[in-house]
RODO-2510 file (C-alpha; in nm, 4 decimals, decimal comma):
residues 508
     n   res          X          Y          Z
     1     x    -3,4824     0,2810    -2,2515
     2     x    -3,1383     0,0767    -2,3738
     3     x    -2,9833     0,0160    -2,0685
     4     x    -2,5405     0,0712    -2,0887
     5     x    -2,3263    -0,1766    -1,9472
     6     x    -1,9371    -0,0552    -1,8885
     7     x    -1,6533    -0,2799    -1,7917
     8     x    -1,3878    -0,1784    -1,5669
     9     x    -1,0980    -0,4079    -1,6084
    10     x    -0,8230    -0,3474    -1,2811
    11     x    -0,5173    -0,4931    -1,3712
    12     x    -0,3555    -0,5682    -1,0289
    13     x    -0,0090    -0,6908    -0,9294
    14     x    -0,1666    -0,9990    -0,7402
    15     x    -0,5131    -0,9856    -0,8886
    16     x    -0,6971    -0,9168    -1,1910
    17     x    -1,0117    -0,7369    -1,1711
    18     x    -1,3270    -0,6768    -1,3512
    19     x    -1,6716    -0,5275    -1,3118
    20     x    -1,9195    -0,4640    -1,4060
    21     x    -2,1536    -0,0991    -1,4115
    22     x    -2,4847     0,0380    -1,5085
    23     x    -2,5022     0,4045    -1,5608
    24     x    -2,6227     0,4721    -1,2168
    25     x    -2,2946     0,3693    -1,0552
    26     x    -2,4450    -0,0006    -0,9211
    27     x    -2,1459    -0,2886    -0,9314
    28     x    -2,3957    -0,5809    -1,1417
    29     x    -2,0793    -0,8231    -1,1992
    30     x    -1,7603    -0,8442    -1,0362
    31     x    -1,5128    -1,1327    -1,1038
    32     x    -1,1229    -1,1920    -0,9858
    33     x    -0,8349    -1,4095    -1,1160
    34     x    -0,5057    -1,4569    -0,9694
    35     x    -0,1685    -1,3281    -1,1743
    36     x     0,1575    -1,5073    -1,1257
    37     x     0,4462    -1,3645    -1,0896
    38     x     0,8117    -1,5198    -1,0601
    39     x     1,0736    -1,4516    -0,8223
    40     x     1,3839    -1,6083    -0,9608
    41     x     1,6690    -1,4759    -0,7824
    42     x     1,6798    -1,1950    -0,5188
    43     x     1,5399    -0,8634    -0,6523
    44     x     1,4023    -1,0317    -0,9329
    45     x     1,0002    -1,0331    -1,0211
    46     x     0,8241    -1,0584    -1,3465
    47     x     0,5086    -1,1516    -1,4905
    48     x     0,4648    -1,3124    -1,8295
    49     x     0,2387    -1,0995    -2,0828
    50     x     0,0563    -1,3536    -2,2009
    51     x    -0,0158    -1,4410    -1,9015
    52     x    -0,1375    -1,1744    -1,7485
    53     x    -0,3365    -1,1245    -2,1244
    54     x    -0,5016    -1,4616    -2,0194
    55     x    -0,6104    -1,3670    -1,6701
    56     x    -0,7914    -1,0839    -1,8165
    57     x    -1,0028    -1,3120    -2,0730
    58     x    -1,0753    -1,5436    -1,8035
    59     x    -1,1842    -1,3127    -1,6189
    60     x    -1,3885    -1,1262    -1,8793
    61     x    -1,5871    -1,4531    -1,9708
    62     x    -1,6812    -1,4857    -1,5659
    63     x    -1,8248    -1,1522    -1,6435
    64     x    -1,9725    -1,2128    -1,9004
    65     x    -2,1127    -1,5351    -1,8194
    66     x    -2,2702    -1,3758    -1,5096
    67     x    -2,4276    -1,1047    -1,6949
    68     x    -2,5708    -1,3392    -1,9485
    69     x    -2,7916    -1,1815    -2,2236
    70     x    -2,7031    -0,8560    -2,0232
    71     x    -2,3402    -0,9040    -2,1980
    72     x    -2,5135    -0,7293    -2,5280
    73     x    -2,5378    -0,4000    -2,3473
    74     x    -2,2119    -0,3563    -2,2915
    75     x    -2,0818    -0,0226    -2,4416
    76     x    -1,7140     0,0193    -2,3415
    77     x    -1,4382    -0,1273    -2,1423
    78     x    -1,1680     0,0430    -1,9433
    79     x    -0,8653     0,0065    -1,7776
    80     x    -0,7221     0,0728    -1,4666
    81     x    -0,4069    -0,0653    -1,2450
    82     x    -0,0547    -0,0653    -1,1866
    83     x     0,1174     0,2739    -1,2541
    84     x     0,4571     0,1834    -1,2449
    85     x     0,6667    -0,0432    -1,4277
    86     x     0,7961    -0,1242    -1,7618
    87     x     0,7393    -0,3591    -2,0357
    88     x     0,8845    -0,4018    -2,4092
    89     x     0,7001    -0,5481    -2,7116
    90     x     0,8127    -0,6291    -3,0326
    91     x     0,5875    -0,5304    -3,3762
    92     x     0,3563    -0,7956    -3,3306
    93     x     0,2935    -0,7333    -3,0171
    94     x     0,5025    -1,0253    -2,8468
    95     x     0,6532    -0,9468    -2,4671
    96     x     1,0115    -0,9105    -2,4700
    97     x     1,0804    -0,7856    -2,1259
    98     x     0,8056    -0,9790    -1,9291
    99     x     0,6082    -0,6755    -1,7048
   100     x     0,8596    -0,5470    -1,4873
   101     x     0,7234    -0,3789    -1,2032
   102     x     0,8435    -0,1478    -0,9096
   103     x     0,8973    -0,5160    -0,6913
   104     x     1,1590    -0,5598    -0,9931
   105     x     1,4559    -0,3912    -0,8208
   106     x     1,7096    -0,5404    -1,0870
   107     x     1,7252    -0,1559    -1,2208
   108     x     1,8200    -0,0253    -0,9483
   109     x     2,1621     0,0878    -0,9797
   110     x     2,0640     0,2729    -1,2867
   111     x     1,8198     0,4076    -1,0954
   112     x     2,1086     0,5334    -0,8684
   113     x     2,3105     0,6284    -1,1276
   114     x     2,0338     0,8840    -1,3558
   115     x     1,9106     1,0597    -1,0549
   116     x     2,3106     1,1214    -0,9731
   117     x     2,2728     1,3135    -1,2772
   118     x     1,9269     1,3444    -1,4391
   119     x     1,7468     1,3943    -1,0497
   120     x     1,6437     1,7889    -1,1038
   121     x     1,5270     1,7097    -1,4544
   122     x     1,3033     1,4167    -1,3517
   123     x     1,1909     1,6185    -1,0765
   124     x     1,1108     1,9588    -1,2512
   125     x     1,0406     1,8328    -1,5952
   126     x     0,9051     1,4154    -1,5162
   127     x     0,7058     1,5072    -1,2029
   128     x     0,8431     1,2471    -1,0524
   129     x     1,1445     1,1626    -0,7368
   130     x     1,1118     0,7847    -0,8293
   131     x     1,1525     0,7198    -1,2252
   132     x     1,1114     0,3668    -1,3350
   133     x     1,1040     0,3193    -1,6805
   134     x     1,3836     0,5647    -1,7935
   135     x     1,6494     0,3391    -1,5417
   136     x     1,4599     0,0154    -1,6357
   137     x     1,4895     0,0822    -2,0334
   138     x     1,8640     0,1784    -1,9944
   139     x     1,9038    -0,1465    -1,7614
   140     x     1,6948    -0,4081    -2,0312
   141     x     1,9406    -0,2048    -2,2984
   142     x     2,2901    -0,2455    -2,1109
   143     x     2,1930    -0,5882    -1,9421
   144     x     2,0024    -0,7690    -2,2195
   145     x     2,1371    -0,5940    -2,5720
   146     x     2,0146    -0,9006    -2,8006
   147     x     1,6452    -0,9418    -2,7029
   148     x     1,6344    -0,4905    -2,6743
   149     x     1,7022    -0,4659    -3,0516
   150     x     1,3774    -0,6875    -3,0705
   151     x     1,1922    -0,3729    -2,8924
   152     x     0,9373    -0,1788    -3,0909
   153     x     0,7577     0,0133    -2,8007
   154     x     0,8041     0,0508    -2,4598
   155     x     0,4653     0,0329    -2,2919
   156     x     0,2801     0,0106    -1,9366
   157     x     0,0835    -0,2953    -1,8547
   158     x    -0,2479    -0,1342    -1,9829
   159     x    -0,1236    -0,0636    -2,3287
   160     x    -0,0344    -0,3988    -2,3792
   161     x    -0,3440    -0,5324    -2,2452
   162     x    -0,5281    -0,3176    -2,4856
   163     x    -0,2639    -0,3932    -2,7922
   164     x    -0,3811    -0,7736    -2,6885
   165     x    -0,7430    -0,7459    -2,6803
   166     x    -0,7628    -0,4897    -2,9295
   167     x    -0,7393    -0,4140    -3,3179
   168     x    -0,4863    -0,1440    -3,3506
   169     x    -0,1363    -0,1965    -3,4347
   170     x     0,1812    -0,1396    -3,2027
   171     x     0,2751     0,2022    -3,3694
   172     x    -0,0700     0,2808    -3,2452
   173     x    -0,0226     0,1670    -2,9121
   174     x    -0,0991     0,4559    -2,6458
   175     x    -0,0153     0,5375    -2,2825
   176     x    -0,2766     0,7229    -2,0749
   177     x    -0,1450     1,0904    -1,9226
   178     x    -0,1860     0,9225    -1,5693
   179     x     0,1021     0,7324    -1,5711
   180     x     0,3499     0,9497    -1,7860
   181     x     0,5178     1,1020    -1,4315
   182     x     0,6830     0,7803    -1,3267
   183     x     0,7879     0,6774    -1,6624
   184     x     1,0515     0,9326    -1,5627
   185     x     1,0661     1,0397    -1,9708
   186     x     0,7974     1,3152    -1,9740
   187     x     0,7264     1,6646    -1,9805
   188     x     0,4224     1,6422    -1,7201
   189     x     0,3031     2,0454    -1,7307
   190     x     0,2743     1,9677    -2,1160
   191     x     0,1467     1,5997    -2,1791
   192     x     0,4446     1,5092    -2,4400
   193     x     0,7637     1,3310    -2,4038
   194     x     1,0320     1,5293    -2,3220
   195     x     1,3112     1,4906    -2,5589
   196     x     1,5801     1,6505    -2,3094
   197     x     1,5330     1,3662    -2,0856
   198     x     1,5200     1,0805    -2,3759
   199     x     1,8372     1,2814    -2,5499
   200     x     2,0731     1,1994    -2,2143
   201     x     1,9627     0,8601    -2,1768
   202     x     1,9846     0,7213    -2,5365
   203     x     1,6090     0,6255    -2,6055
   204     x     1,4759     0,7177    -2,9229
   205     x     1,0740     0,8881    -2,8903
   206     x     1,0055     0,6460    -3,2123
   207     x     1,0085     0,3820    -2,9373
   208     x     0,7834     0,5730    -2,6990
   209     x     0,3947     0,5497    -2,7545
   210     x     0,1032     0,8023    -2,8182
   211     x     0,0094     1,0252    -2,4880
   212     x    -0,3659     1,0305    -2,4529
   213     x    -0,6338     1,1181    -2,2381
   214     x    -0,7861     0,8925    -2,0073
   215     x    -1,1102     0,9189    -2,1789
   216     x    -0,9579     0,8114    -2,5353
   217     x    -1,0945     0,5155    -2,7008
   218     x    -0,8089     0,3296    -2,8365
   219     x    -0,8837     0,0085    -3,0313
   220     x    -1,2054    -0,2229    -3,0336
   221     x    -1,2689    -0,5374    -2,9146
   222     x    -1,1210    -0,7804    -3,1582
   223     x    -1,2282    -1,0767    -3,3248
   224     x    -1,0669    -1,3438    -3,1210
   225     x    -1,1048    -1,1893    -2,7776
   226     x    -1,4887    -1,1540    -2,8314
   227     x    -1,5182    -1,5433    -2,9493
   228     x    -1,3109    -1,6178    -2,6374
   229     x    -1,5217    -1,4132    -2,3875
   230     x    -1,8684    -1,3926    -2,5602
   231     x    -1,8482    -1,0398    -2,5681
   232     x    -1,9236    -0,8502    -2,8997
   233     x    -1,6932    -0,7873    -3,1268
   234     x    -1,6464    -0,3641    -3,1807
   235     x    -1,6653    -0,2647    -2,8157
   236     x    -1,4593     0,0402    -2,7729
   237     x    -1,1638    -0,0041    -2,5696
   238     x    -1,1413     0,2862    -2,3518
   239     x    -0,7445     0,3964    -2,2568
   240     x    -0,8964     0,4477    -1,8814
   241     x    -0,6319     0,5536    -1,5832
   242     x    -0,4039     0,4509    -1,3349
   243     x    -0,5583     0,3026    -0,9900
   244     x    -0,4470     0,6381    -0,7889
   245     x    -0,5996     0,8628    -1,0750
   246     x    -0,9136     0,6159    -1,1076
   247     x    -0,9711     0,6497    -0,7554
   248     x    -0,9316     0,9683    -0,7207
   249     x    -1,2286     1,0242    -0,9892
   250     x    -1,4124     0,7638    -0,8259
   251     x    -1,4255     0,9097    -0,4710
   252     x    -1,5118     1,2847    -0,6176
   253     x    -1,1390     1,4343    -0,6088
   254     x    -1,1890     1,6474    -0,8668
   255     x    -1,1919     1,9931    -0,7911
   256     x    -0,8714     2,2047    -0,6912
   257     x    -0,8139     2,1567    -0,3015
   258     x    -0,9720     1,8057    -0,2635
   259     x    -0,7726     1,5996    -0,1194
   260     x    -0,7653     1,2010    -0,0627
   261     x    -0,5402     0,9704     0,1665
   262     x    -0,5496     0,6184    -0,0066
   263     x    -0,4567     0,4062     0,3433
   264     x    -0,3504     0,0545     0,1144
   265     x    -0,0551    -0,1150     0,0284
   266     x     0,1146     0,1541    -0,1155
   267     x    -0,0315     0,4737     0,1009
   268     x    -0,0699     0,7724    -0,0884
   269     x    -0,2084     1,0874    -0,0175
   270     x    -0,3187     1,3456    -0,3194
   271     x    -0,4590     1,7010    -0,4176
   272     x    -0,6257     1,7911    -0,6911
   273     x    -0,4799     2,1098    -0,8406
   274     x    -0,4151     2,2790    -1,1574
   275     x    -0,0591     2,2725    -1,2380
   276     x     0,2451     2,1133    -1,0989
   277     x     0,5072     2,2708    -0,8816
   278     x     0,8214     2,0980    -0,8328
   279     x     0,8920     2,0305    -0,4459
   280     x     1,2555     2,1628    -0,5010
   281     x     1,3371     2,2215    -0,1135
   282     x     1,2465     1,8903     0,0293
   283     x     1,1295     1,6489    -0,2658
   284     x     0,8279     1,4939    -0,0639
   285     x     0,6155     1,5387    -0,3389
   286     x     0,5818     1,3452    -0,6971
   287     x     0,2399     1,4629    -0,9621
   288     x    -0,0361     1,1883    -1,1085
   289     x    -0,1900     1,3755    -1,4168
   290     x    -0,5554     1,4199    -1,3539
   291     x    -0,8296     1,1401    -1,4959
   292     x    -1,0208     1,4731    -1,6144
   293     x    -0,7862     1,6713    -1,8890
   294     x    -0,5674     1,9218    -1,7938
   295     x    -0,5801     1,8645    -1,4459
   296     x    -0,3136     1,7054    -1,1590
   297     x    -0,2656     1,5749    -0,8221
   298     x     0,0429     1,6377    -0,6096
   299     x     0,0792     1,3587    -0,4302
   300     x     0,3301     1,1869    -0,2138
   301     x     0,3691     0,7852    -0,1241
   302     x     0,4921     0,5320     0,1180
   303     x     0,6593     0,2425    -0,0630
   304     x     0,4801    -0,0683     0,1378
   305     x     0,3202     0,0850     0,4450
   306     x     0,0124    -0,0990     0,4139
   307     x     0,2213    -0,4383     0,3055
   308     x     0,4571    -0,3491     0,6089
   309     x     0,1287    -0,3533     0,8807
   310     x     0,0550    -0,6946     0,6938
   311     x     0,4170    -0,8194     0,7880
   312     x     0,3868    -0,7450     1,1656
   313     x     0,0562    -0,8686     1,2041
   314     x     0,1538    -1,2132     1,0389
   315     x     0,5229    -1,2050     1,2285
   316     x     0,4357    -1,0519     1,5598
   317     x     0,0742    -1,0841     1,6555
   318     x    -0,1372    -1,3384     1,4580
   319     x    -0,2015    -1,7042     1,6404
   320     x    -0,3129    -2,0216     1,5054
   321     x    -0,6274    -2,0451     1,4149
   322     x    -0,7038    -1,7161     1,4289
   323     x    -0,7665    -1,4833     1,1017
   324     x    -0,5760    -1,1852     0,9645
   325     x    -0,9059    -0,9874     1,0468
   326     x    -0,9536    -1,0501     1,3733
   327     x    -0,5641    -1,0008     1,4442
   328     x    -0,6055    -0,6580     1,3319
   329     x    -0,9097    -0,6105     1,5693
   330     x    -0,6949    -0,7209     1,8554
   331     x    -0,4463    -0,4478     1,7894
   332     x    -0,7111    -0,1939     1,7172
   333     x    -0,8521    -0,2496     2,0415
   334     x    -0,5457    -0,2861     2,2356
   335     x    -0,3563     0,0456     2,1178
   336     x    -0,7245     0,2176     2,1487
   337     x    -0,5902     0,4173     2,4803
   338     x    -0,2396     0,4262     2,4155
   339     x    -0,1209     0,7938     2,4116
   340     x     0,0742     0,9720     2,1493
   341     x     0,4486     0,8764     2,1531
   342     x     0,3095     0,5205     2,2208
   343     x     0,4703     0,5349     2,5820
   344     x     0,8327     0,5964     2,4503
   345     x     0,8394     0,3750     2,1457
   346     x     0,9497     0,5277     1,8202
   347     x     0,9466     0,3731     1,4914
   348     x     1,0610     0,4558     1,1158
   349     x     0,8376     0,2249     0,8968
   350     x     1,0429     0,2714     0,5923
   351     x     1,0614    -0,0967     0,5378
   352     x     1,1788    -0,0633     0,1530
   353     x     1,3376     0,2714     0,1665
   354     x     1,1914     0,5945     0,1402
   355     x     1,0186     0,6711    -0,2053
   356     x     1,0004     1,0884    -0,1754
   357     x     1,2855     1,2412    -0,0673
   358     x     1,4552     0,9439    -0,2196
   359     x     1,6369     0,7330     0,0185
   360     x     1,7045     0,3243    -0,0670
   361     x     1,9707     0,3218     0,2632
   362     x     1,6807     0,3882     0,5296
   363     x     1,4961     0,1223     0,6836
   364     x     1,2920    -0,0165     0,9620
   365     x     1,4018     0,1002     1,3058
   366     x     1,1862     0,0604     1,6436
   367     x     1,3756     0,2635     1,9277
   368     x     1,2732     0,3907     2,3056
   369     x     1,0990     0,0247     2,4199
   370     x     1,1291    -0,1085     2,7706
   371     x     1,0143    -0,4315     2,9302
   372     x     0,6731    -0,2770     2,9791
   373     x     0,5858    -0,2503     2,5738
   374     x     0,3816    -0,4675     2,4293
   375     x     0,2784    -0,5707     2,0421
   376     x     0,0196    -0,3284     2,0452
   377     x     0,3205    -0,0373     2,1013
   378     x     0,4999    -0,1490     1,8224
   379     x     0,1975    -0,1469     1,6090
   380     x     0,0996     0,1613     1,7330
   381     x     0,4493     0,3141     1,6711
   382     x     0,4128     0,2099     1,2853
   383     x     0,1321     0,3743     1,2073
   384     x     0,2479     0,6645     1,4013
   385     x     0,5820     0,6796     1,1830
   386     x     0,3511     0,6800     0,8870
   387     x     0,1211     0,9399     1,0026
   388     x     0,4318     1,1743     1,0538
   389     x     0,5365     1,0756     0,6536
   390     x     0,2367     1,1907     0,4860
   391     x     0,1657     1,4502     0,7638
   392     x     0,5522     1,6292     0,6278
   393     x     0,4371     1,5849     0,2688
   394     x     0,0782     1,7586     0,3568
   395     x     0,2623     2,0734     0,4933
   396     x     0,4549     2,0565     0,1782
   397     x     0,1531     2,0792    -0,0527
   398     x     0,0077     2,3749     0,1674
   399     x     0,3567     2,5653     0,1238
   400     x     0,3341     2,4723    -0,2751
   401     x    -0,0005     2,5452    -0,3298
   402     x    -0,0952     2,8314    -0,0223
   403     x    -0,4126     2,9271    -0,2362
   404     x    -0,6064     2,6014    -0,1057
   405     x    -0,7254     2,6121     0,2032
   406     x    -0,7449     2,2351     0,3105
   407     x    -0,9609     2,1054     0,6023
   408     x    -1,1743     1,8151     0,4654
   409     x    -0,9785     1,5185     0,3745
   410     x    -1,1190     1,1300     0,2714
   411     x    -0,9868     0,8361     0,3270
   412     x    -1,0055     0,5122     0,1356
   413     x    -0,8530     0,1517     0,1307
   414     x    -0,7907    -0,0933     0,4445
   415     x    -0,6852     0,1788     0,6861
   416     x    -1,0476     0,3414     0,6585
   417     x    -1,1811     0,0793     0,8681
   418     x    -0,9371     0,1528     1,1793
   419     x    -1,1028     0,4114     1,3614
   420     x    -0,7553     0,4502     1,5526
   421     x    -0,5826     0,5391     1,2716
   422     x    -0,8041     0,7457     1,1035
   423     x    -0,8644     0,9642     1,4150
   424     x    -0,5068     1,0080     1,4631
   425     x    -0,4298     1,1247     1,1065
   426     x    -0,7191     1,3778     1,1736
   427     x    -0,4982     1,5101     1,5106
   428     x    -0,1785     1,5370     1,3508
   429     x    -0,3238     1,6592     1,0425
   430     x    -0,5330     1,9380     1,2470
   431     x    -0,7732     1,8059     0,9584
   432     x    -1,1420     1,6602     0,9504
   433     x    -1,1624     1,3267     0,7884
   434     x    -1,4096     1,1244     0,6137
   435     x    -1,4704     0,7517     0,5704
   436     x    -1,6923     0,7479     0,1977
   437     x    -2,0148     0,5020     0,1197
   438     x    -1,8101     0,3216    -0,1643
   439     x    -1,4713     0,0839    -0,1464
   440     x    -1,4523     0,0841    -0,4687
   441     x    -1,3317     0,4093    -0,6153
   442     x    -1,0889     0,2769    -0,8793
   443     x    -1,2960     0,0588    -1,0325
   444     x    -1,6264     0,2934    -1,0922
   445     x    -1,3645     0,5597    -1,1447
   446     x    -1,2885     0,3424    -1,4860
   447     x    -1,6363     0,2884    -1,5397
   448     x    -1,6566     0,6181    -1,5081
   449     x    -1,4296     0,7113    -1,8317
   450     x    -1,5540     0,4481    -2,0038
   451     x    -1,9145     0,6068    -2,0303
   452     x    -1,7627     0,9458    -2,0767
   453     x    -1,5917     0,8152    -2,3818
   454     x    -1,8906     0,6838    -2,5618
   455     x    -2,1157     0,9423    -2,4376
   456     x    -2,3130     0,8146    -2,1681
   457     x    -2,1549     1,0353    -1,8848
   458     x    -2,1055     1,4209    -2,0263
   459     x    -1,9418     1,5452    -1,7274
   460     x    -1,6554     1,3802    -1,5920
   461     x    -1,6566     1,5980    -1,2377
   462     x    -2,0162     1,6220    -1,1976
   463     x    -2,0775     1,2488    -1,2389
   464     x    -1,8369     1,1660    -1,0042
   465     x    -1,9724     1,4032    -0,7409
   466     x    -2,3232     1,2534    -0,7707
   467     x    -2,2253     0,9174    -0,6849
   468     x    -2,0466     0,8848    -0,3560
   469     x    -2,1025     1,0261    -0,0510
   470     x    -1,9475     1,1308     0,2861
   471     x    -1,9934     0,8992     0,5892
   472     x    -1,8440     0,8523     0,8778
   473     x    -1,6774     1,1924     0,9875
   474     x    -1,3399     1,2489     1,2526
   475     x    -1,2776     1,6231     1,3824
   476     x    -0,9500     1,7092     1,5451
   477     x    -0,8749     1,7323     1,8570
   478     x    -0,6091     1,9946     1,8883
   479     x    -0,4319     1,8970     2,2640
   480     x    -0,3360     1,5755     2,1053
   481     x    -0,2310     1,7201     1,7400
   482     x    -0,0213     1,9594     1,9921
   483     x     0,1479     1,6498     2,1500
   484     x     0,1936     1,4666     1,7730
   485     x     0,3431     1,7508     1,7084
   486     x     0,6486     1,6851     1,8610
   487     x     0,6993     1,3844     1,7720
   488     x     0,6375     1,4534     1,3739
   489     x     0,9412     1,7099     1,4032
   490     x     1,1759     1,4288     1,6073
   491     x     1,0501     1,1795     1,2997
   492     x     1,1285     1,4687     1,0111
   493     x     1,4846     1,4781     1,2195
   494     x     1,5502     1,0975     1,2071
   495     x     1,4544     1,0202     0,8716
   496     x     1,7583     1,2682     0,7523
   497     x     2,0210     1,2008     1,0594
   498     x     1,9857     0,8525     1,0219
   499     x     2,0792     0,7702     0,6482
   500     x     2,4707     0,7714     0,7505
   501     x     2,3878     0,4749     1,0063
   502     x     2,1814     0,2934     0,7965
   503     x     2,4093     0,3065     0,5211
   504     x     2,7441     0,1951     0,7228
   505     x     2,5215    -0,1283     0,8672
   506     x     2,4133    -0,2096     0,5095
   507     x     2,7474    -0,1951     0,4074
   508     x     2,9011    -0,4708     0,6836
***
């Protein structure tokens, strides 16, 4: 038997991935490569195309090289990766923009200024409380008017990629139905572009690319890329998905009512369900357009939570000599017995603004300490405040979409390994959790599409439910969910009383 080799290429804000899979789900290959990025000025970060471009062929001859003559049985490659951001290319494919990604907050009083007036639209219509690239294109277009008439298409990091290592054209170029919503310029229920949106803001849909499925081979490897990497030339290039859609077809999210908490840098919680239904009364929730066609998660996010634990680790509790690892350990340990309400401490962990309900004024806030708190209060208190987030957005989802009954939930990413945390998300919750026998959802989850493209994988769903598993499991306990309870109500209250006083001390 021929055996099938698929590549899953993640293309990472700080890292590129890519791996390698045989058709029973087993990682062979896996290689990294750093991405630089440039922070100018305040507010300001970028990344160069080509550079990016050359990460990925670096990193594809590591792969290569370590598969050796195993490199011939490679049948597709995907893509997964950053879902949000904006980048302009000219007809042959040059980078005129530079990737501009949500860290890129130069848009942001455009931002400001189109949900003043567009909000319900991108809401209803986009999917989405956060747009980026309608504010970003209007920004690049009033800021920089020279280099936009240079613009041919506006596309997301993985188009480009594939436009680079491909043999299609721009006017060919494609965008993947996972990351339409935050694009801010589409019609999400329908999988098009909606022209109402693109009419009030000035762009043209000649500029937009081709919506596709996430299954969709778009170009072949070309000529130059496969001398570079000593791949063959002709391997379908598959259009793959965005890292929360990836993962969520890599950890088995796929039918309606499943439901995922991704505990990472950006935490994100998501349920698979049919349609999407605007969250018109309290805007908690955006939509990711399903990996498997005709499908969608409502989901809801915390810009930074899992970069914001990083920050007080490395500020507050980490010592000389001692790893980031083992710091964590220290505070798992120490907050193992601490009580809900963390003895009187309170925190909003809102470090960069709240995402959904929109809100750039709010901030980080610790309140109700004494003498007799400690680091491990504080900590404590963060992932408290973020428990209480995604906890409002769950009761939103169960309001939206009352039909699902949802007990079992996984979790994935860094905050699966804190037993603390994942117990207390089960108590608030009044959920069951599971910890899974695979870390790395996103990656097989391109794999994944890539076989399905060429064949090798019929059924999306029932591939992805035959390789990973449940593991570890975390029941309830209701006297404690009772006592969260309060607290998640005081935290709903804050989030909203607060703006005024945030606002007034960020304008001193």
């Amino acid at each position: 038997m021929n055996e099938n080799i698929l590549l899953a290429v993640d293309l990472g804000t700080s890292f590129i991935k890519v791996g390698a899979y045989d058709d029973t789900s087993a990682c062979v290959a896996l290689e990294m490569e750093p991405v630089k990025d440039y922070r100018p000025g305040p507010g300001i970060f970028i990344q160069k195309g080509d550079e990016l471009v050359d990460s990925v062929v670096k990193c594809l001859c590591k792969v290569a090289e370590r598969l050796g003559d195993r490199r011939n049985a490679v049948a597709a490659i995907a893509f997964t990766g950053q879902m949000s951001g904006f980048m302009g290319v000219d007809k042959e494919w040059n980078d005129i923009t530079t990737w501009s990604c949500s860290l890129d907050s130069r848009y942001m009083p455009y931002a400001k200024k189109q949900m003043e007036s567009l909000g319900e639209k991108f809401l209803c219509i986009g999917g989405t409380n956060f747009p980026q690239m309608a504010p970003k294109y209007e920004w690049f277009r009033e800021e920089f008017p020279q280099e936009s008439k240079k613009i041919e298409k506006y596309l997301m990091i993985s188009g480009y990629v594939i436009g680079k290592l491909g043999d299609i054209s721009v006017e060919d170029s494609v965008m993947d139905r996972s990351y339409i919503q935050w694009t801010g310029l589409a019609d999400v229920n329908h999988d098009r572009w909606s022209e109402e949106i693109c009419r009030e803001i000035g762009l043209d849909l000649k500029y937009l690319p081709k919506i596709v499925n996430s299954n969709y081979v778009c170009a072949c490897l070309n000529k130059k890329i496969a001398e570079l990497t000593g791949l063959t030339q002709g391997i379908p290039l598959v259009s793959g998905a965005g890292d929360k859609a990836a993962g969520c077809l890599g950890a088995a999210i796929v039918d309606y009512g499943d439901t995922i908490f991704e505990a990472s840098s950006y935490g994100e919680i998501s349920c698979c369900v049919p349609e999407y239904r605007a969250d018109i009364i309290e805007k908690r929730l955006d939509v990711i357009p399903s990996a498997v066609p005709g499908d969608f998660y409502t989901t809801h996010f915390v810009a930074g939570s899992g970069i914001t634990l990083d920050w007080f680790i490395d500020q507050f509790v980490r010592e000389s000599g001692k790893s980031s690892k083992e710091s964590f350990a220290l505070m798992e340990e120490k907050m193992r017995d601490i009580e809900p309400g963390c003895s009187g401490v309170m925190a909003i962990g809102l470090l960069g603004g709240s995402s959904m309900p929109l809100d750039g004024s709010l901030r980080g806030m610790f309140m109700g300490f004494d003498w007799s708190h400690g680091p491990e209060h504080f900590y404590k208190a963060l992932l408290e405040s973020f428990t209480y987030d995604f906890s409002l957005a769950f009761d939103r989802i169960e309001q939206l979409y009352p039909e699902y009954d949802i007990q079992d939930v996984k979790i994935i990413g860094g905050g699966a390994k804190s037993p603390v945390w994942t117990q207390m998300c089960a108590d608030v919750q009044n959920k069951t959790y599971y910890t899974l026998d695979r870390e790395d959802v996103a990656m097989w989850g391109a794999a994944m599409l890539a076989g399905n493209a060429v064949g090798i994988f019929e059924d999306l769903k029932e591939t992805a439910r035959r390789y990973v598993n449940k593991r570890d499991r975390y029941t309830s306990n209701s006297a404690k969910g009772k006592e969260y309870g309060k607290y998640k109500q005081i935290y709903k209250e804050y989030t909203k009383d607060l703006h005024d006083v945030f606002e007034k001390h960020q304008r001193l």
